[in-house]
C-alpha positions in Angstrom: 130.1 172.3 254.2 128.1 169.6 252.7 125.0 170.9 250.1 121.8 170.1 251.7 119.8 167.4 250.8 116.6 168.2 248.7 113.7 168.0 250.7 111.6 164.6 250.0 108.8 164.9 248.6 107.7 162.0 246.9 107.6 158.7 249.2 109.9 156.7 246.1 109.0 153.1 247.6 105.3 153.9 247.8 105.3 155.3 244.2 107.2 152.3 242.3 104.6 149.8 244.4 101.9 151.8 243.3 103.6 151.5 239.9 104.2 147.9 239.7 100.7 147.1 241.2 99.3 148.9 238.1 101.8 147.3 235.3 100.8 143.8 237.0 97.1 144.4 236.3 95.6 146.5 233.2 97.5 149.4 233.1 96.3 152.5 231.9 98.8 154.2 229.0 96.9 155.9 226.9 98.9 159.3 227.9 102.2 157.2 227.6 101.2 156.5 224.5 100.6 160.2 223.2 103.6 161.3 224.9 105.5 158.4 222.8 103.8 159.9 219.6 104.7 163.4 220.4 108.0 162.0 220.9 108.3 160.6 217.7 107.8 163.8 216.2 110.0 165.8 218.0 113.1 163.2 216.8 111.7 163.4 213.4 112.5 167.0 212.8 116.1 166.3 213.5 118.7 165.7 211.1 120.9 164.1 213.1 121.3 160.1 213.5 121.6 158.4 216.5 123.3 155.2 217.6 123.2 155.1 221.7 119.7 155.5 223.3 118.6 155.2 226.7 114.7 155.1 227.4 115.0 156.4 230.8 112.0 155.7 233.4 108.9 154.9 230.9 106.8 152.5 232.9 106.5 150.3 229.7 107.9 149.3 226.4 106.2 151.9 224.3 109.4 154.3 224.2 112.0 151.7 223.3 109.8 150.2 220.7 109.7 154.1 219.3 113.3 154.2 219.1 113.9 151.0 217.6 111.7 151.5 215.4 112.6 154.8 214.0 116.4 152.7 213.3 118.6 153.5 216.5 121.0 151.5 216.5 121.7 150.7 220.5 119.0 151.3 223.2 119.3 150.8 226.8 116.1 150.5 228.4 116.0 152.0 232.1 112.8 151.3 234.0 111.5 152.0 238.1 109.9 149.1 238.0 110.7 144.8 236.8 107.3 144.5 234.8 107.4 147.3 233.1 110.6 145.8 231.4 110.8 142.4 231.1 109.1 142.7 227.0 112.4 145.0 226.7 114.9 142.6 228.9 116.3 146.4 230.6 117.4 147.0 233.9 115.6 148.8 236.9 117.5 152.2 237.3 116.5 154.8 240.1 116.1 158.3 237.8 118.0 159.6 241.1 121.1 157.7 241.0 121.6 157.0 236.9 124.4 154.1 237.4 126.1 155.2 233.5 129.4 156.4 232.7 129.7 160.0 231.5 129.7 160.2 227.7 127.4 156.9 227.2 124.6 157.9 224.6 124.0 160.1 222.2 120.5 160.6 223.3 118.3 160.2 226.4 114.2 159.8 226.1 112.4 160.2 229.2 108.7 160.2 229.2 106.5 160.7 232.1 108.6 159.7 234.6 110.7 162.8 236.3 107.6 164.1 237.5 107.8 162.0 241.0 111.9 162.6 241.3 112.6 164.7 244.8 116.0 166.4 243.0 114.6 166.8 240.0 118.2 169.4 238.8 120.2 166.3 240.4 118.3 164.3 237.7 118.5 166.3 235.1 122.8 166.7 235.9 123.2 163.3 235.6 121.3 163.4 233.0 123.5 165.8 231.0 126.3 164.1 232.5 125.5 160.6 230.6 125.1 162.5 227.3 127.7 162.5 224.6 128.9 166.2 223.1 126.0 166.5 221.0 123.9 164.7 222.5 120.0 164.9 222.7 117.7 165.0 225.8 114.2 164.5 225.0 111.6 164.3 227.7 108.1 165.0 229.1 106.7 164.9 233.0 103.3 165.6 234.1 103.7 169.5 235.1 102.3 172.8 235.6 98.4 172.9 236.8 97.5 168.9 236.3 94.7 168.2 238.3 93.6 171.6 239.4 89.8 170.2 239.1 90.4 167.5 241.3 92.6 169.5 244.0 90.5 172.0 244.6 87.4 169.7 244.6 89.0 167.3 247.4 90.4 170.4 249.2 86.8 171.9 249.5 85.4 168.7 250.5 88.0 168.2 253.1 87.6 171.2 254.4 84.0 171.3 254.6 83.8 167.8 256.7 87.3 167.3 258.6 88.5 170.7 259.3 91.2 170.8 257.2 92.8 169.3 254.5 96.1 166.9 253.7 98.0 167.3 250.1 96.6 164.5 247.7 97.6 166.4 244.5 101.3 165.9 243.9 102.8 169.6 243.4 104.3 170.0 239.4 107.2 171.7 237.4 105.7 175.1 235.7 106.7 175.0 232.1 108.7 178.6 233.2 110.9 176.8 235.5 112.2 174.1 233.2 113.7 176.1 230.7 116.4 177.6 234.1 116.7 173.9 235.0 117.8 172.8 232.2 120.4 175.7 231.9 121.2 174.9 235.3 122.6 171.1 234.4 124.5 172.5 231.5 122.1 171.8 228.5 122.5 173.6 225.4 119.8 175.5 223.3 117.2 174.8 226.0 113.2 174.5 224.7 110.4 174.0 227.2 106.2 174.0 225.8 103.1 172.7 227.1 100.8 170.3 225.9 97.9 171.2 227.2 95.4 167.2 227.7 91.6 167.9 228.1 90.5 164.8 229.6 86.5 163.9 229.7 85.4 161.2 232.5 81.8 160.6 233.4 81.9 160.8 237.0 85.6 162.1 239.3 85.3 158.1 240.4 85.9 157.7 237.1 89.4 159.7 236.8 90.6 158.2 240.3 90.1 154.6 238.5 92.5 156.2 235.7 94.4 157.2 237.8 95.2 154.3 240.0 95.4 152.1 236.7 98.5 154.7 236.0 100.3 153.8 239.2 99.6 158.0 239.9 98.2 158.3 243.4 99.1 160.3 246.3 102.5 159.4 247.0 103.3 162.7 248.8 105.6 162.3 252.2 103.2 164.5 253.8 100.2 162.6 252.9 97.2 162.1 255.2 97.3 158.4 256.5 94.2 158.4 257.8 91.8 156.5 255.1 88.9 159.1 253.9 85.4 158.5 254.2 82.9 157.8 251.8 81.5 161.2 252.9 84.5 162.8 251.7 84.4 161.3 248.1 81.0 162.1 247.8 81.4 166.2 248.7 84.4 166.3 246.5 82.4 164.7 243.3 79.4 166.4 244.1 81.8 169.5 244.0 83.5 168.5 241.0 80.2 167.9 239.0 79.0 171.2 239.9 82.5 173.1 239.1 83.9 171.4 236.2 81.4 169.5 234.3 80.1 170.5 231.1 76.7 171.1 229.6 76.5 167.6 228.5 77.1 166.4 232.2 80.6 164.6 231.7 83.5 166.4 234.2 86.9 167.9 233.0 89.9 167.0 234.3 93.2 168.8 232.8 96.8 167.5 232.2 99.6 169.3 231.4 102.3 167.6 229.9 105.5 169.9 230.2 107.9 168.8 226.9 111.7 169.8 227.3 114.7 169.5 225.0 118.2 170.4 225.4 121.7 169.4 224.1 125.2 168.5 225.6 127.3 171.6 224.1 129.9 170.8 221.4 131.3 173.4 219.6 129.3 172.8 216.0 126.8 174.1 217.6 125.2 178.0 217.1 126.9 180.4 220.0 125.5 183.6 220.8 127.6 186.5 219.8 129.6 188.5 222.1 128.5 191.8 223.6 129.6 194.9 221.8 130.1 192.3 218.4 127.3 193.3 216.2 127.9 195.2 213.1 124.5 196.5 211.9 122.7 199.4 214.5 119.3 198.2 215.7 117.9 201.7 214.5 119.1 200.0 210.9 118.2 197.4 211.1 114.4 198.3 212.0 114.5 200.6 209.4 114.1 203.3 212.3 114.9 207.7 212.4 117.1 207.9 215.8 116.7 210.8 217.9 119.0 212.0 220.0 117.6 212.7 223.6 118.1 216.6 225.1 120.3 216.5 228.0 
């Protein structure tokens, strides 16, 4: 029997239109552009040198510049979108069907992209799948509790004047999670952290302008369709202001950026010993009396 599909979502067409609506405009990158700094530093505190890149699904040039810059060699630049690559002359690749041979680079950098995948373990297979033994995967999506302010203020508001509500906060990978995913594709010394973004706008209206200028609105299957009323926007900032604002009047608005490294296993790497292989006694070792236990 066939494995059954993962369930969709994420409406893909609607999200790259969003995407490439942005990145035709004036797009807003100024967490691309921490995420490419963070980046950076992460690849600085390895030793090892690498020749075959792939800048998989940035919606820009920042990341390839980043790796060229630090002196790799070769870097293949993988977009969702044409204008987010033409500086880079790359390709557009779906981060659900990656179109490379096994073994191609020695390191894949993905930043804020796998965040609106439906499979995200397929993506993160293929992934491993591209890498060479050795090899490096380096990436960061949008994950955990991003957005909680707004969610819960357009939930209330929804609510309060339609009955009900409709998703329009995409659900996100919990930093917990990504460490068993990455185990699951077959990565190596798997690391997972959160870098927690405290965002300040002076009005929700505000953040949904950011928002849109990021290509990052509801593309969730089961969105509402019907178009909300001013009404509606009005509740949810009014609710908002009142929940999340701070004593100065501006309103919060939280993103957590879920960073995740893992490698393809070679055999240079560290191995955890065997069970029954140690040769010091924990009590040793701890510098501890044992006791023996009455039966």
């Amino acid at each position: 029997m066939a494995p059954a599909a993962p369930p969709r979502v994420f409406d893909r067409a609607l999200a790259r239109a969003r995407l490439e609506r942005a990145y035709r405009g004036a797009p807003a990158v100024f967490l691309l552009e921490r995420a490419a700094d963070d980046l950076r530093e992460r690849l600085d505190a390895t030793t090892k040198r690498f020749e075959d890149a792939l800048d998989l699904g940035a919606p820009g040039p920042l990341i390839t510049r980043m790796l060229r810059s630090r002196g790799v060699a070769r870097v293949t630049t993988a977009a969702p979108i044409a204008s987010a690559i033409a500086e880079s002359r790359g390709e557009v690749v779906d981060e659900e069907a990656l179109p490379y041979a096994p073994e191609s680079f020695d390191l894949v950098v993905s930043a804020l992209a796998l965040q609106y995948v439906n499979d995200l373990p397929g993506a993160l297979a293929q992934i491993r799948r591209a890498l060479k033994p050795d090899g490096l995967f380096l990436g960061c999506l949008v994950g955990g509790q991003s957005l909680r302010e707004l969610r819960a203020a357009m939930t209330q508001a929804e609510i309060e004047l339609r009955g009900g509500a409709s998703p329009r906060v995409a659900p996100f990978a919990d930093v917990r999670d990504m460490g068993g995913l990455l185990q699951r594709a077959g990565f190596a010394l798997p690391v997972a952290d959160v870098d927690a973004v405290a965002l300040r706008y002076d009005s929700m209206f505000a953040l949904i302008r950011d928002l849109r200028a990021m290509g990052a609105t509801n593309a969730l299957v089961s969105r509402d369709r019907r178009p909300l009323s001013r009404a509606v926007f009005a509740r949810a900032a009014e609710v908002y202001a009142r929940e999340f604002s701070d004593p100065d009047g501006r309103v919060r608005a939280t993103i957590d950026i879920v960073h995740v490294s893992g490698w393809a296993p070679h055999a240079s790497q560290q191995q955890p010993l065997k069970p029954g292989s140690a040769r010091v006694r924990l009590a040793d070792a701890l510098g501890a009396k044992e006791r023996k236990l009455e039966p």
